[in-house]
N, C-alpha and C positions, 0 to 999 in steps of 0.2 A: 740087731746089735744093741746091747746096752749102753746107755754111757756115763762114762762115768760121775759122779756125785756131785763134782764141783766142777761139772761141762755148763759153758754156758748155756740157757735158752734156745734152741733154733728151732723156728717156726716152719713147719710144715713148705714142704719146696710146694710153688704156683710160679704159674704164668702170666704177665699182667701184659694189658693191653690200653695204652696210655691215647687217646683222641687227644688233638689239638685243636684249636683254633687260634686265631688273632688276637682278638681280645676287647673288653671294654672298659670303661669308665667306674667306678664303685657307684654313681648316681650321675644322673642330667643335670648335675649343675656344673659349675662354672671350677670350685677350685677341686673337684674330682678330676674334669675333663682335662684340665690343667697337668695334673700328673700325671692322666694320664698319657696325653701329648707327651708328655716333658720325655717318658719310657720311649715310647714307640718312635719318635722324632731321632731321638740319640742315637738309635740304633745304625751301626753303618750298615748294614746290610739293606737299609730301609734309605739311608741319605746317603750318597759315597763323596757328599763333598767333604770333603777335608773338614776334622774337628775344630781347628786353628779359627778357619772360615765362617763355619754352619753353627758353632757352640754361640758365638754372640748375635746373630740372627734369629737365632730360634727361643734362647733366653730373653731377647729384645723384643722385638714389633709381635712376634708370633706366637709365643706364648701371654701375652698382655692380650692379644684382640682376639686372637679365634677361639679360645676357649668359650667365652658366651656365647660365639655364635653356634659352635657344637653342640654347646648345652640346649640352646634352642631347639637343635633340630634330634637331639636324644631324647628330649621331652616329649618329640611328638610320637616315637614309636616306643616308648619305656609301655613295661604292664606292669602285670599286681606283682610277676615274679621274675621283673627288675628287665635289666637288656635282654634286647629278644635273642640276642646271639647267645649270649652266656646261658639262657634255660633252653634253649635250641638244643644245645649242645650237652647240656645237664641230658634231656630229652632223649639226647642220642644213646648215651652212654647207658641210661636207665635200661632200653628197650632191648640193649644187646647183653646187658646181664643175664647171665646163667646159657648163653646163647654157644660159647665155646665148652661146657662142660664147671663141674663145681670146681675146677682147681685152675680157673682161669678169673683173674680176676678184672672188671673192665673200669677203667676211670677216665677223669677228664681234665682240661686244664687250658691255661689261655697263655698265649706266647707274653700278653702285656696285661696286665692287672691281675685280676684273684677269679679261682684259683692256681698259683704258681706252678710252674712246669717242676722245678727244683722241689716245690714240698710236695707233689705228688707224687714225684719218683720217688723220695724219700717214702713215703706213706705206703706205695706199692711194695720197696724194697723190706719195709718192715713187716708185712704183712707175708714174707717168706715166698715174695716174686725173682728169683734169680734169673728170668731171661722174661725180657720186657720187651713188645712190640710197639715202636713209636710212630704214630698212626699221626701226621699232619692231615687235615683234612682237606687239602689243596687239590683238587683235581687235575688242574695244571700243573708243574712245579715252576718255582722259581726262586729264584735266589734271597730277595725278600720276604718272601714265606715260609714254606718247605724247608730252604737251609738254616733258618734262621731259627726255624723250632727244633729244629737238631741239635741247631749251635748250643742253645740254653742248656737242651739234655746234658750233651757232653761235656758242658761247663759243668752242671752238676755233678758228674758223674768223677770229676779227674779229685774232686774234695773225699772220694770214697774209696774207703783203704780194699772193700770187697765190691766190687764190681757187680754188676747183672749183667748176663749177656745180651745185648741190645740186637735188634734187626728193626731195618726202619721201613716203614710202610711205600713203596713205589707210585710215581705219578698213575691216575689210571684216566685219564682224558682221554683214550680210544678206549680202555675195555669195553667189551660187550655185556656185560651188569650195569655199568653204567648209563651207554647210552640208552640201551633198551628201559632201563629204569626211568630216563629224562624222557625218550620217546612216550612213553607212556603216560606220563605225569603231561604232559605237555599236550596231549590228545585231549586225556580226559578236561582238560583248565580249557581248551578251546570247544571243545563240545557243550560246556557248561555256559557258555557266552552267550548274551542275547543277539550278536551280530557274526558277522564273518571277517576276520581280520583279510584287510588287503595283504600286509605282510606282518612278519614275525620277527622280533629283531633280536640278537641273542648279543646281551650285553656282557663286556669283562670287564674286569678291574683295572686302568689301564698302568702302566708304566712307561719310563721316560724311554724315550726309542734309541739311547744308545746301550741299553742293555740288552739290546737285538744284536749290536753290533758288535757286543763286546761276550756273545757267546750263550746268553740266557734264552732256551729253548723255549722260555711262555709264551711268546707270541703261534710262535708255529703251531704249538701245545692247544692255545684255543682255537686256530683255526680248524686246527684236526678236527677236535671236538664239535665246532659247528657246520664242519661238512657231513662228517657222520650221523652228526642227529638231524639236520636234512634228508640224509639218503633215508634215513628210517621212516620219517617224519611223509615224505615224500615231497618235498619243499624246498628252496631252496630258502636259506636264514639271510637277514641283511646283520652281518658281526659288526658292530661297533667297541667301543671305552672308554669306558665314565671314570672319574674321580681324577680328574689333572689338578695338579696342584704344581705351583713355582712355575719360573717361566724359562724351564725347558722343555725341549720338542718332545712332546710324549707319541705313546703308538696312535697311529688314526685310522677310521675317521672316531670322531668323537661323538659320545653319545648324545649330547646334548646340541652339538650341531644340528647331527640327523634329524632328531625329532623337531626341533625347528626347520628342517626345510622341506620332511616329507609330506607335508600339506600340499603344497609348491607345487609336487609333482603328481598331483593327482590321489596319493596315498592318506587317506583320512579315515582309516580306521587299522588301527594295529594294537599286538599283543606283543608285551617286552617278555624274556626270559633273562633270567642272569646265571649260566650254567657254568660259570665259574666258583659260583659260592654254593657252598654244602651246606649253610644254613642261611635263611631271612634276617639281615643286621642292618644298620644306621644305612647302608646304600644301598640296599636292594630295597627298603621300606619305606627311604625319605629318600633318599635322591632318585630313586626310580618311578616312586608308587606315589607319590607326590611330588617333588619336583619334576619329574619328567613329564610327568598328566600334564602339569600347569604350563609347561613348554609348547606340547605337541597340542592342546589348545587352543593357548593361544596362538598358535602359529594357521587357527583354522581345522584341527584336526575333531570331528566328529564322535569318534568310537575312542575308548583308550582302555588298555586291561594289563595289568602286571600280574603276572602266573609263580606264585611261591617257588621256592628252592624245593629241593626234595625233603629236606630236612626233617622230622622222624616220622613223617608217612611209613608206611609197609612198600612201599615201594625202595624207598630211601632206605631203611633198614635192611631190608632182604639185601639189598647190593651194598651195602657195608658192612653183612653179616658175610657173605659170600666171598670180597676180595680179601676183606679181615683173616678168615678160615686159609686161605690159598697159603698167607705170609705164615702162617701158625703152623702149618703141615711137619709135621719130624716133629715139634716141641709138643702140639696136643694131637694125639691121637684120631680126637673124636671129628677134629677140624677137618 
């Protein structure tokens, strides 16, 4: 059909398919790290204490002192092309291009810093993507993650007079691409070792332990995950949870407990996994790969090996090219 003379422009209909992550800092220093806190910190979905409460505490003592110390420890895993999370993720996005077909188009974006969830979908939307797949790259869900990279979307999205049709990406913490993809990565990084680990410890992200109680499946979500890659594995994993902050009761036991007292018990050589993150960032790099080394240590610990994320190995692509395709089925044919 022709149209007529004075029709506006419209761009060729596609398919976009939006990656997520968390997000980082613009640079390892101090008043980068600062805003970036300042984003990520506000968020309620990330702090549920009352704004009234948490706004003068976190503008106060905690944004004045932790910023350096973050900047410290971004410095020590920053490369030539910037946080490892953000070209991780660049990475991802890169290797599944062209991978759903030419009218699928694949991007990226971080829930807290650049680049913006809101000007990508914006940038997708212009590029004549009318039904958009929102891919959080959470393997777990939960409510400080996964919903909260939705949230942004559909914040964006309520500013737009024509809409995309949206479908959001599901947790996949049991699929079988995944584990079989972690099994596999997880063989090869222990095969590669000059020792034999006594055990395997498969670290998460932790969270404060009334969001067990109050209905947020991630706890459950990673234990699933690391009985399953046990059974595969043929092992059983010791699951731990790193990054407690504030002093409320988080999930346990905790990671940095463990590794201080697995010496203690005879265990002095082990290999950490952290199969809750889809890409290598500030805590799988520095609080795992170096602070945790320096724990289990000095705690007497002989052997120490931290085993990358899947992150854009062919391993890790194949099984995000795979669930990616599942959610696209009806929209792209080829998928």
């Amino acid at each position: 059909m022709t149209r007529p003379s004075d029709h506006p422009p419209v761009p060729p209909s596609k398919v976009g398919v939006l990656l997520t992550n968390l997000g980082t800092p613009d640079a390892p220093d101090a008043p980068s790290v600062r805003r970036y806190l300042g984003e990520f910190l506000s968020d309620r979905r990330v702090v549920e204490i009352p704004p009234l409460v948490w706004q003068p505490i976190l503008r106060g003592i905690i944004l004045r002192t932790r910023p350096k110390k973050s900047a410290h420890a971004y410095a020590q895993v920053w490369g030539e092309d910037g946080s490892p999370l953000a070209a991780i993720t660049k990475a991802q996005a890169g290797a599944l291009a062209g991978a759903f077909g030419p009218d699928v188009v694949v991007d990226h974006a971080m829930r807290y810093g650049k680049p913006a969830i809101g000007d990508r979908l914006a940038a997708l939307k212009a590029q004549g993507c009318d039904r958009i797949l929102l891919a959080p790259l959470y393997p777990q869900y939960c409510g400080a993650t996964t919903a909260t990279a939705n949230d942004a979307a559909f914040a964006e999205m309520a500013g737009m007079r024509w809409q995309p049709a949206i479908r959001t990406l599901p947790p996949y913490h049991d699929d079988p691409a995944y584990i079989d993809a972690l099994a596999q990565s997880v063989r090869e990084g222990v095969a590669a070792l000059d020792f034999e680990p006594d055990a395997i410890l498969a670290s998460f992200h932790g969270m404060p332990e009334r969001t067990l109680q109050l209905g947020d499946p991630y706890h459950c979500q990673c234990r699933k995950t690391a009985r399953l890659l046990g059974e595969g594995l043929g092992r059983e994993l010791t699951v731990t949870f790193q990054s407690r902050f504030g002093r409320a009761k988080w999930l346990e036991p905790a990671t940095d407990t463990v590794l201080g007292e697995l010496p203690a018990s005879g265990v002095r050589k082990i290999a950490i996994i952290a199969p809750g993150f889809s890409a290598d960032c500030l805590e799988t790099l520095e609080e795992l790969a170096i602070r945790g080394r320096e724990t289990f240590v000095e705690a007497g610990g002989t052997d120490f090996a931290y085993l990358p994320c899947l992150n854009d190995s062919d391993p890790g692509v194949a099984m995000l090219k795979k669930i990616l395709a599942r959610e696209l089925a009806g929209w792209v044919a080829a998928a």
